[in-house]
C-alpha angles and dihedrals in degrees: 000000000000118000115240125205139180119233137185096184120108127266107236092053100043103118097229136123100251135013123202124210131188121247129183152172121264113197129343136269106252111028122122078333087301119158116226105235142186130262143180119237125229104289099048108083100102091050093053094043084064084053089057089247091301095105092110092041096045077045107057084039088068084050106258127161117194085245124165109266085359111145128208119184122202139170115253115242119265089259137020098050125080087190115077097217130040112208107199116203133216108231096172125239118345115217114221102321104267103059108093122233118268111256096241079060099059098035090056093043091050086043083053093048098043088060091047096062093052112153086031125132094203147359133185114223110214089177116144111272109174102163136353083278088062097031082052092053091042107054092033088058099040087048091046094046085055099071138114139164113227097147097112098039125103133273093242091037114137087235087062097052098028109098089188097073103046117116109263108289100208134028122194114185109201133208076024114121127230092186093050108098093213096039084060103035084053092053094039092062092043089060095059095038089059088038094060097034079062097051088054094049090053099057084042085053096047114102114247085247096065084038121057123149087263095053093043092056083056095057088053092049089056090046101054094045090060093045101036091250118175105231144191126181120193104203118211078263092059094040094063086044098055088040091249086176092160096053091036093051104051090037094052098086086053129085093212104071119228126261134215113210130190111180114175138181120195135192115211089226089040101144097181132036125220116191109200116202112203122191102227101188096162090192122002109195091165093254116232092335079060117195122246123269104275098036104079112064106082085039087117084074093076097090089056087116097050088056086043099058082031085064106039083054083056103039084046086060103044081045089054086220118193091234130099102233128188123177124196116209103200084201115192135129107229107225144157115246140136083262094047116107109259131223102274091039115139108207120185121226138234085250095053093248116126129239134195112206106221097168118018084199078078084069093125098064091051095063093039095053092059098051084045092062093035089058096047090061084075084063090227123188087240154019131214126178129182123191140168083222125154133009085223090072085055093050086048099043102017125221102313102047127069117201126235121206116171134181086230119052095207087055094042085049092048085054101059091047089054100051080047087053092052098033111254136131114251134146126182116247119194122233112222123221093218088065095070090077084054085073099049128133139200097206105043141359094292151343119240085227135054133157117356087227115072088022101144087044090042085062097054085056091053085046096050092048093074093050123098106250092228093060127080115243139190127188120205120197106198093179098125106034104042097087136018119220096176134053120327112255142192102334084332106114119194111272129017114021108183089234118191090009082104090043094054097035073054085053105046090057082053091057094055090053094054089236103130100138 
């Protein structure tokens, strides 16, 4: 990942390849015959005094807006400036000058930013940073924007040689203070929150066939070794034993057998506990019920939860949170086989509860509900599960905003504070009581399937009916966001994105704190 370092020194006399300024747009066409015109943001004013006052101008000349994630390039003067190249970045409307931009603004321009410098060894960031709050979006975003996956490509591929398009090398972030306690506490954690969001793109990334269950639980193993995680791993042997249903069924078309993990950090002064229950389908081809032909290829995205629950454990330990963590990774690889469950199936539950498979494409629900019932044994103070559930919650959020649904309204509203703390898109969807009938079955306690309408919603109420009614619980359902199929954006690249790791890192803190709603 990309260094990141805190400068004082000014902008225009930084030695570094590139340096990014903030533009924006200062009142809007149409209003009482104003023009809409073009501003610097706070941290620019070095570089536009070696513009002789003109950068905006020269600016809005080249076309540039002010937009939101909108990137203008321009040569440096000739002298003034020790960078080359100036990158101005759209920050949105400003509102009168003096308000500050809100965090989520500056985290996805300095994610811009940081795409667009690509190939570069360094670049200084002049974006306004007012205060930790700022210096912590800046550098986050910056740090998330420079990101690619190269893993799988040759060893003579042109992504590998080609030193244009490596991530950014170097981030300076300037105005920011290194001696100030809060300014490094701020990039410090940033460092760790992109690290592990990284770490959680790259899982999402990998091909199903370099991660299996198997191989995932390996690369929590590892994991928990460097960071002195506490770690179980229920084999496809102790599954059957413990009467894992849910995991086995779903696990049984697949050569590679399914895998329980329970990965924990504790604090010695930990006062609150938070399980956090992560669905880790490795490859999802639909199983009998197949999917159709253009649906499959992003399918190793379905264990995006599961890295995402696998990082915020991690982060939590090299935070050194005061909070006692456990995620739980429900691990399998949904395929179509003689020996995969079939549509009609009853499977019955680690909780006891049974279960007719009516579609073995819901094959999500039915591994999270075990590990669901298997948490809530630890009688934690609270559940959290995080699934790349159902493609409703897509239809009803679109693809940039996850849903939460909760048994407890205060916890479900903590929730959602806690994903707009970190930026990231949530609303929180009811669950209605009247949908549980939807699931009945005539042949056993329940169908993992009701009513196509309501189906994301439907989910939430399986979900609900494996957690122990005393204990809080969130579902987040990362459908949308997980993975991004279209251009990258902001400090959102193409491909895996690491959604909710932020939110639950959020929470965790939260946690600490004993503020769980």
């Amino acid at each position: 990942m990309s260094a990141l370092t805190l400068s004082s020194s000014s902008a225009a006399t930084l030695r570094a390849d590139a340096v990014v300024v903030g533009v924006a747009t200062s009142g809007s066409a149409g209003k009482a015959g104003k023009k809409a015109s073009l501003v610097l943001a706070p941290g620019a004013e070095a570089v536009d005094k070696a513009y002789g006052g003109k950068l905006a101008a020269t600016l809005e000349t080249l076309g540039a807006s002010g937009g939101e994630g909108e990137v203008t390039k321009l040569p440096a003067p000739a002298a003034g400036v020790k960078a080359p190249v100036v990158v101005a970045v759209g920050l949105g409307e400003a509102a009168d000058g003096k308000e500050p931009f809100e965090p989520e603004v500056l985290r996805r321009a300095a994610g811009a930013a940081a795409r667009a410098l690509a190939g570069t060894k360094k670049a200084a960031f002049a974006l306004p940073v007012e205060d930790a709050e700022a210096v912590a979006a800046v550098a986050e975003g910056a740090l998330l924007g420079a990101y690619s996956f190269t893993s799988y490509k040759g060893k003579d591929s042109s992504a590998k040689k080609d030193a244009k398009s490596a991530p950014l090398a170097e981030i300076a972030l300037v105005g920011a203070k290194a001696r100030d306690k809060a300014h490094k506490a701020a990039a410090e954690r940033a460092v760790v929150v992109a690290e592990e969001v990284h770490r959680a793109r790259d899982l999402i990334n990998t091909p199903a066939n370099g991660l299996d269950p198997k191989a995932f639980a390996g690369e929590v193993r590892a994991a928990a070794k460097e960071y002195g995680l506490t770690i179980e791993v229920l084999d496809e042997k102790a599954l059957t034993k413990g009467g894992y249903g849910g995991i086995l069924g779903v696990g049984n078309g697949s050569t590679q057998p399914p895998r329980l993990v329970r990965v924990g950090w504790s604090h010695p002064k930990a006062k609150k506990s938070l399980a956090l229950i992560g669905k880790g389908i490795t490859y999802d081809s639909g199983g009998i019920s197949l999917k159709p032909a253009g649906h499959n290829e992003t399918m190793k995205c379905d264990m995006s939860g599961a890295a995402a629950v696998f990082s915020t454990v991690v982060a939590a330990a090299r935070m050194g949170l005061r909070a006692n963590v456990t995620g739980w990774l429900a691990l399998a690889e949904n395929m179509p086989s003689g020996s995969a469950t079939r549509p009609g199936d009853v499977l019955t539950m680690y909780s006891g509860k049974t279960v007719e498979v009516l579609n073995t494409d819901a094959e999500g629900r039915l591994v999270m509900a075990d590990a669901l019932a298997r948490a809530g044994e630890e009688q934690p103070d609270a559940l959290v599960d995080v699934a790349t559930l159902t493609g409703a919650m897509m239809v009803a959020l679109g693809a940039r905003t996850f849903g939460i649904m909760a048994n407890d309204d205060a916890f479900r509203t903590a929730v959602h504070e806690a994903a707009g703390e970190a930026g990231e898109d949530a609303w929180p969807m009811p669950m209605p009581a009247h949908l549980r009938k939807g699931i009945d079955s005539p042949v056993a306690d329940m169908a993992n399937v009701g009513d196509r309408m309501g189906g994301g919603l439907l989910a939430g109420v399986f979900l609900k009916e494996f957690v122990p009614e005393d204990i809080p619980w969130a579902h987040l359902d990362i459908a949308g966001p997980a993975f991004n199929e279209a251009a990258p954006f902001g400090y959102t690249p193409k491909g895996g994105t690491g959604s909710a790791v932020r939110t639950l890192v959020r929470l965790v803190e939260r946690t600490a704190d004993g503020d769980l709603g």
